[in-house]
Every structure is written in structure tokens, then in C-alpha cells.
BAKOLZA-124905 format. One record per residue (C-alpha): residue number from 1; residue in one letter; chain; x, y, z. Coordinates in pm, 1 decimal, always signed. Example, Ala and Ser with C-alpha at 12.3 -4.5 7.8 and 13.67 -1.06 7.14 Angstrom:
REM residues 2
<node 1; a; A; <+1230.0; -450.0; +780.0>>
<node 2; s; A; <+1367.0; -106.0; +714.0>>
REM end
This chain:
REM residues 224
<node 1; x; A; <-9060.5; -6418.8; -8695.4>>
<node 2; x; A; <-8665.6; -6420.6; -8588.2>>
<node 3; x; A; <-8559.9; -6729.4; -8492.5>>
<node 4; x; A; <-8889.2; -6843.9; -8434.6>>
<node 5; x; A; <-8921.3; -7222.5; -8347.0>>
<node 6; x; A; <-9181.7; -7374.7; -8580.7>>
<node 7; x; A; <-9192.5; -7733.8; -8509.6>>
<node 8; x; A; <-9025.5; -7944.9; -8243.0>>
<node 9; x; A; <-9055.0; -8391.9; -8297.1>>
<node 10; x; A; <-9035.4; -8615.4; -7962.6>>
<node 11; x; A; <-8888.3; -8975.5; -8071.4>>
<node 12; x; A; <-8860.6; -9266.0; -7857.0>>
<node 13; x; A; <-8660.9; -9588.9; -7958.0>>
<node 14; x; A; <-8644.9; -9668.8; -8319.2>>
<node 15; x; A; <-8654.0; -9307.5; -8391.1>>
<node 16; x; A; <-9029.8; -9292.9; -8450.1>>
<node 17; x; A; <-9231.6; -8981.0; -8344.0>>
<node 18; x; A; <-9418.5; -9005.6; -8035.8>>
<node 19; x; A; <-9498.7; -8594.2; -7996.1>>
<node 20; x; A; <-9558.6; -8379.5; -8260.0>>
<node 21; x; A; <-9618.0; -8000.8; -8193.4>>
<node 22; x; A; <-9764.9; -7745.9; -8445.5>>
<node 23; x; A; <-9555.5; -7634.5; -8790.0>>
<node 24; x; A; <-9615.6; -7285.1; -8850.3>>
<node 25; x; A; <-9517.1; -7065.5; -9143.4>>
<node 26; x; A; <-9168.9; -6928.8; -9233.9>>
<node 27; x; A; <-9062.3; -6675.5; -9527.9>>
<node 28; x; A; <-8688.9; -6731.4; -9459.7>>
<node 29; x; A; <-8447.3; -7029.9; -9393.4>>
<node 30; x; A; <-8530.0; -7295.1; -9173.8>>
<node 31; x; A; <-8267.8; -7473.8; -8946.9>>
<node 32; x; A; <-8320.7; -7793.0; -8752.8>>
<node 33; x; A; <-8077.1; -7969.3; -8460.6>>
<node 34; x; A; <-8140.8; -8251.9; -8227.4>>
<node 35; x; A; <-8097.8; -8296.2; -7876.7>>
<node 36; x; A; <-8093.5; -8615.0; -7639.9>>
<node 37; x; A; <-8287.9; -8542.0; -7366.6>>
<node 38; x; A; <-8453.0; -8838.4; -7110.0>>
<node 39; x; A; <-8308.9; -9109.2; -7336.7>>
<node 40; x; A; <-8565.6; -8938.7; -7621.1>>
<node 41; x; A; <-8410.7; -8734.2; -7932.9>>
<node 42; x; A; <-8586.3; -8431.7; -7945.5>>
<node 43; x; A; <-8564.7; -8223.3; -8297.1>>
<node 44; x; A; <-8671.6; -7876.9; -8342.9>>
<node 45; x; A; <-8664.6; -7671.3; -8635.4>>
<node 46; x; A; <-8638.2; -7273.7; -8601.1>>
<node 47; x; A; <-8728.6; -6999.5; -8876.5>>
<node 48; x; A; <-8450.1; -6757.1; -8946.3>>
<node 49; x; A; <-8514.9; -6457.3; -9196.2>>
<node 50; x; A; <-8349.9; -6454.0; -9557.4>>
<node 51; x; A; <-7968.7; -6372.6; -9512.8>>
<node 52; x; A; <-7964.0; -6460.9; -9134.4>>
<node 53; x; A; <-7613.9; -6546.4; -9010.0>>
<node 54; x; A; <-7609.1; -6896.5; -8868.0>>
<node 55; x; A; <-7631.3; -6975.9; -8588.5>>
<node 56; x; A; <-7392.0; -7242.1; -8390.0>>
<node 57; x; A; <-7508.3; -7584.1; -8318.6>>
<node 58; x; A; <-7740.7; -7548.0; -8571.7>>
<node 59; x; A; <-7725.8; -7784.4; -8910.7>>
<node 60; x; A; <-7894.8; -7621.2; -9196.6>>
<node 61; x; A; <-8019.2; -7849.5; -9492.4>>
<node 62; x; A; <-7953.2; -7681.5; -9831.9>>
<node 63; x; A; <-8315.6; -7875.0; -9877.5>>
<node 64; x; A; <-8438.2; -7588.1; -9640.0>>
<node 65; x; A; <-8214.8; -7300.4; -9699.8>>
<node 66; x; A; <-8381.8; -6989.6; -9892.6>>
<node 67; x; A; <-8649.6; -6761.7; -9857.8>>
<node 68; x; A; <-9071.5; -6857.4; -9927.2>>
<node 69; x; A; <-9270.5; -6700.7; -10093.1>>
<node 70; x; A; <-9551.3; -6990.6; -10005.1>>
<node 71; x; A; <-9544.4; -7007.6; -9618.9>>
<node 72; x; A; <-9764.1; -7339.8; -9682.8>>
<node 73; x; A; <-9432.8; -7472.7; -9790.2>>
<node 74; x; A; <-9272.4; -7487.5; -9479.5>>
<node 75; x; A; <-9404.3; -7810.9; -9280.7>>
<node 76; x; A; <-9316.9; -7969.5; -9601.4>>
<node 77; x; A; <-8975.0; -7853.3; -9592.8>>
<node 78; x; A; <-8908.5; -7929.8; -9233.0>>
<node 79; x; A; <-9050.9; -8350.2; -9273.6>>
<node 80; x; A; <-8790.7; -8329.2; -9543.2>>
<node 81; x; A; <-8520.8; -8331.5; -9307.8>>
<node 82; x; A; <-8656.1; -8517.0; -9054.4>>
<node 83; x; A; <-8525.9; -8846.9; -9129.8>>
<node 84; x; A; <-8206.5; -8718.1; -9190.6>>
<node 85; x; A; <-8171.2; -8551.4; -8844.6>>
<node 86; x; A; <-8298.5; -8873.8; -8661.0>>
<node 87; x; A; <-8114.8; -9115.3; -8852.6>>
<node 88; x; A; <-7949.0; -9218.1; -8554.3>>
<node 89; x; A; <-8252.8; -9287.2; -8234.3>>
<node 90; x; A; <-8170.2; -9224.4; -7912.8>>
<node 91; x; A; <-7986.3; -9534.4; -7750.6>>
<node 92; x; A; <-8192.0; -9672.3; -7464.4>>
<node 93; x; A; <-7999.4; -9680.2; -7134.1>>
<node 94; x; A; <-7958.1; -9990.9; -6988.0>>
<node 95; x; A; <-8220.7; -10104.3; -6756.7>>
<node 96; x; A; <-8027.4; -10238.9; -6440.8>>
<node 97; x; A; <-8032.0; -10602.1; -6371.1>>
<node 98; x; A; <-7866.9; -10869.4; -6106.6>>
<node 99; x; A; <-7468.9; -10933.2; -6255.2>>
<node 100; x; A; <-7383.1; -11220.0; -5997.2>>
<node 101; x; A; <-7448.3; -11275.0; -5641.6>>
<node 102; x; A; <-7090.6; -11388.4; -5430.6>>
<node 103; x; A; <-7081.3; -11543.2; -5113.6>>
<node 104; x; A; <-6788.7; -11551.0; -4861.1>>
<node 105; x; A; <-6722.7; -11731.3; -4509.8>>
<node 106; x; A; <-6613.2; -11465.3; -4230.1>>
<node 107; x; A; <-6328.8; -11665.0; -4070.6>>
<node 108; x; A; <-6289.4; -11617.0; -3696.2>>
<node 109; x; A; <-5958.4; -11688.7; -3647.8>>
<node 110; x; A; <-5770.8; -11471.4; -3856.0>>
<node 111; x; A; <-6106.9; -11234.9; -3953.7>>
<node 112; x; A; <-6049.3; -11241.3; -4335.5>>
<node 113; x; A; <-6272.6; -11393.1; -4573.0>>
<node 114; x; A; <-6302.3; -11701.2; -4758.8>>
<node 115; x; A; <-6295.3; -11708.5; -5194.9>>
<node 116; x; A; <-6646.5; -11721.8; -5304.1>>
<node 117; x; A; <-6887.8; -12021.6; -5190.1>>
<node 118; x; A; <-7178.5; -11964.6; -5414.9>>
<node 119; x; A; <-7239.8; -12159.3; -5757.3>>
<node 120; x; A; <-7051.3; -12197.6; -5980.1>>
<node 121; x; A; <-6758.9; -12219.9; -5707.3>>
<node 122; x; A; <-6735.6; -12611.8; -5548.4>>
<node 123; x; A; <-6640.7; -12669.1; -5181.5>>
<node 124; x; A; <-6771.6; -12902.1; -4928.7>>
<node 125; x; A; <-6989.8; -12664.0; -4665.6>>
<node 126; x; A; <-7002.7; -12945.9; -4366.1>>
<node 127; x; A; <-6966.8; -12839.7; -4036.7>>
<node 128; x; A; <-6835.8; -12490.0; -4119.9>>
<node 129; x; A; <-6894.3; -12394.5; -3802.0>>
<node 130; x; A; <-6595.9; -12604.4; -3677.3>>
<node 131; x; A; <-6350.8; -12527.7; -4019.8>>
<node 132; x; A; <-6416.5; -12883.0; -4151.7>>
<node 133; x; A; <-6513.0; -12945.9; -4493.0>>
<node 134; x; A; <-6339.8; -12727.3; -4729.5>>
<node 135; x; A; <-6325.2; -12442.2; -4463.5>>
<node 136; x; A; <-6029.9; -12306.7; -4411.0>>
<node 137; x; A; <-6062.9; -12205.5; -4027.5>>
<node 138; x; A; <-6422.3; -12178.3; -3830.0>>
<node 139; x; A; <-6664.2; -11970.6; -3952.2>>
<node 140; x; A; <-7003.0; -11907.2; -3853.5>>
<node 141; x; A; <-7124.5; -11633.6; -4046.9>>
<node 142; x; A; <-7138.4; -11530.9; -4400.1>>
<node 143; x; A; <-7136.9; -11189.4; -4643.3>>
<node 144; x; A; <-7352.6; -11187.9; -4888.2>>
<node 145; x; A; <-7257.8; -10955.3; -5191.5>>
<node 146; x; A; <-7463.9; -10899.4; -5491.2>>
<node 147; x; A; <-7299.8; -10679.9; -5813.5>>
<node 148; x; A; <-7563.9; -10475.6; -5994.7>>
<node 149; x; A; <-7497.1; -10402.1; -6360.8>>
<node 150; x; A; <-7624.3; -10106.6; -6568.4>>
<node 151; x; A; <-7502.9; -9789.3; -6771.7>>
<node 152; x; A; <-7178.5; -9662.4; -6707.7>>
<node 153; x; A; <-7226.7; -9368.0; -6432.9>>
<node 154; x; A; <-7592.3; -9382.6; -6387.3>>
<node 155; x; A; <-7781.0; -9334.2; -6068.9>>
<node 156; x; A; <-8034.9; -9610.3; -6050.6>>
<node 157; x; A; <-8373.4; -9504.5; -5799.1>>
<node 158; x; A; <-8498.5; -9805.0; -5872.8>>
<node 159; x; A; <-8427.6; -10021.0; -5498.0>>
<node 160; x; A; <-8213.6; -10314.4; -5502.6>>
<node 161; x; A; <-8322.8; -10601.2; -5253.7>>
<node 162; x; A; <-8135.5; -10925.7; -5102.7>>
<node 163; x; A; <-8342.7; -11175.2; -4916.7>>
<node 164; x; A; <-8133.5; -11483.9; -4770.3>>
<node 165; x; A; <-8388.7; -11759.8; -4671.8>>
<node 166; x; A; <-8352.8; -12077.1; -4499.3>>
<node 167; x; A; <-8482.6; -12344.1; -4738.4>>
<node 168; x; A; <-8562.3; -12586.3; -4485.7>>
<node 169; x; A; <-8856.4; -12355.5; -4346.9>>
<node 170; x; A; <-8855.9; -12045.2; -4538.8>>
<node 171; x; A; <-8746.9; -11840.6; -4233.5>>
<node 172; x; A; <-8579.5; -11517.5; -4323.5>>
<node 173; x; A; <-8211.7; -11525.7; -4203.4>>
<node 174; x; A; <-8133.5; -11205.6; -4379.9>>
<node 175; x; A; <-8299.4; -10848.2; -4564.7>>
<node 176; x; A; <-8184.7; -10515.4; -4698.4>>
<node 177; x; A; <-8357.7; -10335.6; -4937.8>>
<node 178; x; A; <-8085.6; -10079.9; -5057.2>>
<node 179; x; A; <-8276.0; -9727.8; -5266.6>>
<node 180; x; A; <-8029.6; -9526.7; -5465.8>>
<node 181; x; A; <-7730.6; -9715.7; -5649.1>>
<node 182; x; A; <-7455.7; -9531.5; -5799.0>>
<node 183; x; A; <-7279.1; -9720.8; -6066.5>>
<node 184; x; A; <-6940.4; -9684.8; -6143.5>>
<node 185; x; A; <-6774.7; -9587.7; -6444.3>>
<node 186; x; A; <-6758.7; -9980.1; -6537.3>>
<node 187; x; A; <-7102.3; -9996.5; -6503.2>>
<node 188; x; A; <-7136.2; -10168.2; -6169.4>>
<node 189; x; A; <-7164.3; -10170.7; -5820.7>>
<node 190; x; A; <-7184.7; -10418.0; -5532.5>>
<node 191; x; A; <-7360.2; -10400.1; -5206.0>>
<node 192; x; A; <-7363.6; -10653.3; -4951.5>>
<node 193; x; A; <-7572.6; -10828.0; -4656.8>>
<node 194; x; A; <-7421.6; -10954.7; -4319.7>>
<node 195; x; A; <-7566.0; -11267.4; -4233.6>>
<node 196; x; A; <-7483.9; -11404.4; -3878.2>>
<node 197; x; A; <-7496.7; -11782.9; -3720.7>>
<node 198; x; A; <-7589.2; -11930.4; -4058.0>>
<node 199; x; A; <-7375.5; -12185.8; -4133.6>>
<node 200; x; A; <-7520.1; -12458.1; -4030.0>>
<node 201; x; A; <-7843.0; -12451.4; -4250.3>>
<node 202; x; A; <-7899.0; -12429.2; -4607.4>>
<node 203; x; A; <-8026.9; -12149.8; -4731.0>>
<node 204; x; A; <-8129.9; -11914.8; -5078.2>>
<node 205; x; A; <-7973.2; -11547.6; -5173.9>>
<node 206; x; A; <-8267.2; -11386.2; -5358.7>>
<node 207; x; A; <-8207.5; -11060.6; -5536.5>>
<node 208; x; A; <-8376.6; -10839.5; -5687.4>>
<node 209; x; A; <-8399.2; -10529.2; -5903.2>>
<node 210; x; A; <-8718.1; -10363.0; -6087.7>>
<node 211; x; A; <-8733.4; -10664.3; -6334.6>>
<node 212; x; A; <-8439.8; -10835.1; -6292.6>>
<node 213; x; A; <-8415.0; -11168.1; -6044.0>>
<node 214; x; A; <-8149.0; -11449.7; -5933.2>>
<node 215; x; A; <-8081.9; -11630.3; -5701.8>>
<node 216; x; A; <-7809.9; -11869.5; -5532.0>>
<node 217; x; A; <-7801.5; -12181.5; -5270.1>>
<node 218; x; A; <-7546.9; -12275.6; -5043.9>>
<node 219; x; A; <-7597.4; -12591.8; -4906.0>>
<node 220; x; A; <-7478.1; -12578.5; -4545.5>>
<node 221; x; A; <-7533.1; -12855.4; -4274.2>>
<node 222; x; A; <-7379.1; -13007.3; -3974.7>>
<node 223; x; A; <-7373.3; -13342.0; -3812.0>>
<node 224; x; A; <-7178.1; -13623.2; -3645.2>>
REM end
């Protein structure tokens, strides 16, 4: 019976059980501890005989501390401390989601790039192509560049995807699906889509990521 485990509790958000495996009986002190594992707070509780040292990283409740002579007693004694050990749940991690989606004219002059186009920015996109309107030089293509937000550090499998679509005929200018984000340790990261010979038609940024959408329209034309 040394240091046997006797019960272990699987929580999920809220702290409320979701596993339970089997209590069995212990004639000594029982110790419990909790553990984070999967974004779940996992708490076992071990059996230790009468007199046992302790051992480290374990918290002992005085509630449980002593020997039995009624081995029935012990799954009583271990939902005593429950509670107490998952008083604080496991904090969900942050499911990632679409932060803001940029836009920026490639100028061909001088081959730097404009300050963001997309909403909420304002500037008049008329014949881009030439550098009139609020263009600074000519500039026929365009970076698209979409910031994913998330949980400081985390790897994120689930694929991000940016779709830039002409809205006069739906025509796909634009794809990339992008599998296997690492965020930083703000808690972002940006990725980006080239998209050439497009500024002379409006068009929609769509992105996407598991549940999370936006999207963004720049309003180019061209004319006499």
C-alpha cells in the first residue's frame, strides 16, 4: 500500500469533474496535488502509511492526515479535499482568432511600401496604377498581411487561410492557406499574401481561422 494512488479527478472548465477513477482503501495518510495537464486540472490523491515522511510537491490536508482504522473512510476523506485542491479550474487557452487584416501598396519606384490601405485607414485608391489618388508613387500590386491573436507562445495546428477576391466577379486574385502558426511571446503573429496586378479592381481580404472570420475591402478602380 506505499504510496499507492487511490483516486485521481479529471476537471474541465469551471472545475467540475469530467473523469472519475476508482477510490480504494487506505490505513495511513492520504495526500492529494494537482497538475495542469491539456488545459484540464488533474488531482490525484496517494496513500502513504502512518508516519510516512512527506513527500515534495505534495499538500497534505490535516482533514486527511492520520491513520484508519475504517478503510471505508477513505473516499470520504479524499471528496473532502477536493474542492479545496480545485478551487482554482484550469484557465482555458485562448482559442486563436483574426486580430486585424493590413493592407499595403508595393511602390515601384522606390520598392518600399505604402501605410496601411485597409479600413479603418482613408485614402483615395484611383488609378493606383499610375500614383494618382492618394498614392504616393505607382503601384500595381499589393501585400496583404493578416495578424493572428492567441495565447502567449502557443503553437496553433489549427490552418490559417487568406482569400483576396475580386468583388466585381468573385474571381480569386489571391490564396494561402498557412498550417502551423507560432505565436510570439505577445501573443501574435502575422503572415502575409502577395497579390500582383490588382490595383485596378476592387476586391475582399477574407480570413480565416477554425472559428474565427473577417474580412476587409479596398475599393480600387481606374478610369479617365
Amino acid at each position: 500500500m506505499n504510496n499507492r494512488q487511490i483516486a485521481t479527478f479529471e476537471c474541465g472548465k469551471g472545475g467540475f469533474p469530467l473523469l472519475f477513477r476508482g477510490l480504494g482503501s487506505c490505513r495511513g495518510s492520504v495526500a492529494g496535488r494537482t497538475a495542469k495537464l491539456n488545459n484540464r486540472r488533474i488531482a490525484t490523491f496517494e496513500c502513504r502509511p502512518a508516519g510516512a515522511r512527506r513527500v515534495d510537491n505534495l499538500q497534505t490536508s490535516p482533514e486527511l492526515g492520520g491513520a484508519s482504522s475504517n478503510p471505508d473512510q477513505t473516499p470520504m476523506r479524499a471528496l473532502a479535499v477536493l474542492a479545496a485542491l480545485l478551487a482554482i479550474p484550469a484557465a482555458a487557452a485562448a482559442e486563436p482568432a483574426i486580430g486585424k487584416i493590413e493592407a499595403r501598396l508595393f511602390y515601384e519606384a522606390s520598392g518600399r511600401l505604402s501605410d496601411n490601405i485597409a479600413p479603418p485607414a482613408e485614402i483615395a485608391l484611383f488609378n493606383t496604377v499610375i500614383g494618382e489618388g492618394g498614392a504616393e508613387e505607382p503601384a500595381g500590386d499589393v501585400l496583404v498581411a493578416v495578424t493572428v491573436a492567441g495565447e502567449a507562445g502557443s503553437f496553433v495546428e489549427t490552418p490559417l487561410t487568406i482569400r483576396v477576391v475580386a468583388i466585381d466577379d468573385g474571381s480569386v486574385l489571391a490564396e494561402r492557406k498557412i498550417e502551423g502558426l507560432l505565436l510570439s511571446a505577445q501573443g501574435s503573429v502575422t503572415r502575409a499574401v502577395f497579390v500582383p496586378d490588382s490595383t485596378c479592381r476592387a476586391f475582399r481580404i477574407e480570413a480565416a481561422i477554425g472559428e474565427s472570420k473577417a474580412s476587409a475591402e479596398i475599393p480600387f478602380v481606374c478610369g479617365e
